[in-house]
C-alpha positions in Angstrom: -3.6 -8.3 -14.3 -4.3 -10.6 -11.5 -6.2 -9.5 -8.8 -4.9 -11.2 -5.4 -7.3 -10.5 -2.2 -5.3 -10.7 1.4 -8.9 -10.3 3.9 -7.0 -8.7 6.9 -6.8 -6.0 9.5 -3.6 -6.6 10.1 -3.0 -10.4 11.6 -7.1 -10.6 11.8 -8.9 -12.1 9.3 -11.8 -10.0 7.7 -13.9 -12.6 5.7 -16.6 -9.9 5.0 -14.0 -7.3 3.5 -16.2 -5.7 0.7 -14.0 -5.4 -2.2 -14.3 -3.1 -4.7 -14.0 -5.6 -7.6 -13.8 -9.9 -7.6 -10.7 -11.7 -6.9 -9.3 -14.0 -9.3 -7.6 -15.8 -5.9 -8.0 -14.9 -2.6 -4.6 -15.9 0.4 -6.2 -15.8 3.3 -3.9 -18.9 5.4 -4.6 -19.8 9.1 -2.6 -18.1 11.3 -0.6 -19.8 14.2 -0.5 -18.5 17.8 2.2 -15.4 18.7 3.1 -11.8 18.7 0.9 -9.9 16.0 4.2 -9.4 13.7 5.3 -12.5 14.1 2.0 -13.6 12.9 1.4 -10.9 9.7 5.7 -12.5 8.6 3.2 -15.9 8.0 0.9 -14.2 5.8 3.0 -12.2 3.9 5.2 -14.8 3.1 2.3 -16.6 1.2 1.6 -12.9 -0.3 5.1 -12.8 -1.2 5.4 -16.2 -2.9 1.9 -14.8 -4.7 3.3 -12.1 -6.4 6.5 -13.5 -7.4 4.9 -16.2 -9.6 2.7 -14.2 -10.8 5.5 -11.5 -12.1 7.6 -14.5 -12.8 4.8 -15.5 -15.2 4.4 -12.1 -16.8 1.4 -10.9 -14.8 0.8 -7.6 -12.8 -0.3 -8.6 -9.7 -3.3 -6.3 -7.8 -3.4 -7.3 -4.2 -6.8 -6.1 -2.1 -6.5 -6.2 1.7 -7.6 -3.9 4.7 -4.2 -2.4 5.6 -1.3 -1.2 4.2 0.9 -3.5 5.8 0.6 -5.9 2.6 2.7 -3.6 1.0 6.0 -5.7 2.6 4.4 -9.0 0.9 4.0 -7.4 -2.5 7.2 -5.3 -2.5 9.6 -8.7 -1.0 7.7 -10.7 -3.8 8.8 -8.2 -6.1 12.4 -8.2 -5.2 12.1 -11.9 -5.5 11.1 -12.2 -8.9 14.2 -9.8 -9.7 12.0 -6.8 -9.5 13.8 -4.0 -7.2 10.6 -1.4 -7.0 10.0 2.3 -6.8 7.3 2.8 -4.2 4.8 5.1 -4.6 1.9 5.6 -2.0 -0.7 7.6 -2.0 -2.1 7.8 1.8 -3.4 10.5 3.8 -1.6 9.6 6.5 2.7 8.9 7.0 2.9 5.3 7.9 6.3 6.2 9.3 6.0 5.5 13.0 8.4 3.5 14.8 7.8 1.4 18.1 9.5 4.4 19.7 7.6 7.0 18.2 4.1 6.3 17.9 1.4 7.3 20.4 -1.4 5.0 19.5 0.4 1.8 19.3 -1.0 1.0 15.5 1.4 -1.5 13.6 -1.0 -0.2 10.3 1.4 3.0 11.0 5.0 1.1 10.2 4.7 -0.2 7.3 6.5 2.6 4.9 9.1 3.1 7.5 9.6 -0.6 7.5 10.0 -0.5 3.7 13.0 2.0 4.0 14.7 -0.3 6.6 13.4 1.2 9.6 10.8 0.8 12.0 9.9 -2.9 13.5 12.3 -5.5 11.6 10.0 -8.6 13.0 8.4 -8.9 9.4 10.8 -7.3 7.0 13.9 -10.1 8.2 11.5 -13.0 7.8 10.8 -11.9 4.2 14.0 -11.2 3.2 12.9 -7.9 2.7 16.0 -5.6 1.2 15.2 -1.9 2.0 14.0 0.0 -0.9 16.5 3.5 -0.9 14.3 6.7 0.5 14.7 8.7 -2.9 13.0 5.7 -4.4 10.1 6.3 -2.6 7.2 8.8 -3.4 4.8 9.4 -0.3 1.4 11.2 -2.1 -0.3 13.1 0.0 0.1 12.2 3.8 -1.6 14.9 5.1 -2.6 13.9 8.4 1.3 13.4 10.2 2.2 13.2 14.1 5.1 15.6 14.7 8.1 12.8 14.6 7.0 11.6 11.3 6.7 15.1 9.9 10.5 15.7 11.4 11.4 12.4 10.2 10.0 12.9 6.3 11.8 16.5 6.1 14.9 15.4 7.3 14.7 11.9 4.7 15.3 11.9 0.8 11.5 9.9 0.5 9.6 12.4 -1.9 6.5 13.7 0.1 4.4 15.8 -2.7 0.8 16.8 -3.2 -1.5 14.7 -5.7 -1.4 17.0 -8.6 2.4 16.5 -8.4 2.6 13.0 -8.0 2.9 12.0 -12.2 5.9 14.8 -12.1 7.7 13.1 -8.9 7.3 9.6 -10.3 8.9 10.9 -13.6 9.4 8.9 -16.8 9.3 4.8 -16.6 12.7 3.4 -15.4 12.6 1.1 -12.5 9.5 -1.0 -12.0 6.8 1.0 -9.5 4.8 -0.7 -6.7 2.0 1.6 -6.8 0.4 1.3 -3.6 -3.0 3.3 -2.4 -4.9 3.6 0.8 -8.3 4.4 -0.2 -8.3 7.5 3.0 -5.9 9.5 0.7 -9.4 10.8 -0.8 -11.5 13.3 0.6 -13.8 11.4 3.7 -16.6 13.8 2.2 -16.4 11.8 -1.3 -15.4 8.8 0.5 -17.3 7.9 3.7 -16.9 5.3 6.4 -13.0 5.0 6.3 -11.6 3.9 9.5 -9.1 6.8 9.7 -10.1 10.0 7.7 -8.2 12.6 7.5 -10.1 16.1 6.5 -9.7 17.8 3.7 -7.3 16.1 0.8 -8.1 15.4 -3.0 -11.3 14.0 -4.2 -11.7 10.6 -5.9 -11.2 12.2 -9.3 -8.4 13.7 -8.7 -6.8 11.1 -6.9 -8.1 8.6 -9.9 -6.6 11.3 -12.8 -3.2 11.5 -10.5 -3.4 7.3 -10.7 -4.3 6.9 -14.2 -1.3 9.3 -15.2 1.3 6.9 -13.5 -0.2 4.1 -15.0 0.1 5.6 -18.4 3.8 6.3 -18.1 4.3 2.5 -17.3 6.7 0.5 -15.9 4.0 -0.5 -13.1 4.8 -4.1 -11.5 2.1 -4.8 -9.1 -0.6 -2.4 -7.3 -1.6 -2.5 -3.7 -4.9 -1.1 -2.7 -5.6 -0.8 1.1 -9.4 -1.2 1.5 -9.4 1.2 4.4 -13.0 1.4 5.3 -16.2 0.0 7.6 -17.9 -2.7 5.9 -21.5 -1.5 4.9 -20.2 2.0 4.0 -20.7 1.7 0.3 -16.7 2.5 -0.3 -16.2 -0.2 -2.0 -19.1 1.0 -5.1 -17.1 4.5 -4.6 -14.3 3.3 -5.7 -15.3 2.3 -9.3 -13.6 4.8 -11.4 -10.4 4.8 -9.3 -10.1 0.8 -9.5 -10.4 1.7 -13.6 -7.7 3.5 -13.8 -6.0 0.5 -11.6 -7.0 -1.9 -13.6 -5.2 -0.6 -17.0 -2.1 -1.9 -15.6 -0.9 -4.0 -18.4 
């Protein structure tokens, strides 16, 4: 495994981003002038290139950054190493917002939708990012949804189950997974100073047993984890026994 940090909040850098274990390289290019999108299509093409020499070369690529929006880099660089993923995310919240439907504005709330071919195409068309089917997809958790995305997930084939069903829904290894993980999928209580929580949800064991249980199926080719949280919270030495059961990726 290689572990691949990406220091951003979206298209701003976060050179104090506390990680929750050392990066063996760290893509983190300057950023020209324009429309936040425009500017994340930069950085995830570097991501992108990242991962697909590193699966190329045999290597399971872990990529650490502050949002889930990485997940576009990791899952075109994928595809371009001949890799079509399943995605499985584990998040407390949708990320299935669209321009049109979101309230709050936050482009941290596209990026699954974006996956599936929907959502803002800024990014996804500068990768070359081919849409991963919807009954490809296992959303974990996503507790915390704004009406339109619940309407939009029961209407969709994505796979929207509970943690202690999540081994079951990703089923035996076929296609190649991108397991991806906000950190806020876990229980704020077990997990303080994320930037979102969402009450309630699994605690870190049980989110770490539902991770280590995909990971001994196999068939994982790269892991995302979003490093959702304040800087100074102490998430990062929280995370220990999750980022094991990460890190057995072979």
């Amino acid at each position: 495994m290689t572990v691949l940090a990406v220091p951003f909040h979206l298209d701003e850098p976060l050179p104090d981003l506390e990680l929750p274990l050392p990066a063996d390289r760290t893509i983190a290019p300057d950023l020209p002038d324009g429309a936040p999108w425009e500017r994340m299509a930069v950085l995830y093409e570097e991501v992108a290139e990242v991962v697909a020499a590193q699966v190329r070369n045999g290597r399971v690529p872990m990529v650490l950054s502050g949002d889930c929006t990485t997940s576009l880099g990791v899952v075109a660089g994928l595809q371009r190493a001949g890799r079509d993923p399943r995605v499985v995310c584990f998040d407390a919240h949708g990320d299935v917002q669209t321009p049109q439907t979101t309230t709050s504005g936050y482009l941290g709330g596209f990026p699954l939708r974006q996956l599936v071919g929907g959502a803002d195409r800024t990014a996804p068309e500068r990768l070359g990012l081919r849409p991963v089917p919807e009954q490809d997809v296992v959303l974990v958790d996503a507790r915390d949804l704004d009406p339109p995305e619940a309407d939009y997930l029961a209407g969709s084939r994505i796979r929207h189950v509970p943690v202690d069903a999540a081994v079951q829904a990703v089923g035996e290894a076929g296609a190649p997974v991108y397991l991806h993980v906000d950190v806020d999928v876990a229980n704020p209580e077990d997990l303080p100073g994320t930037l979102f929580p969402a009450p309630g949800g699994p605690s870190l064991a049980t989110v770490a047993d539902a991770i280590g249980g995909i990971v001994a199926a196999g068939g994982v080719a790269a892991v995302g984890l979003a490093c959702t949280y304040r800087t100074g919270s102490g998430a990062d030495r929280r995370l220990a026994g999750l980022v094991g059961r990460l890190s057995a990726v072979q």
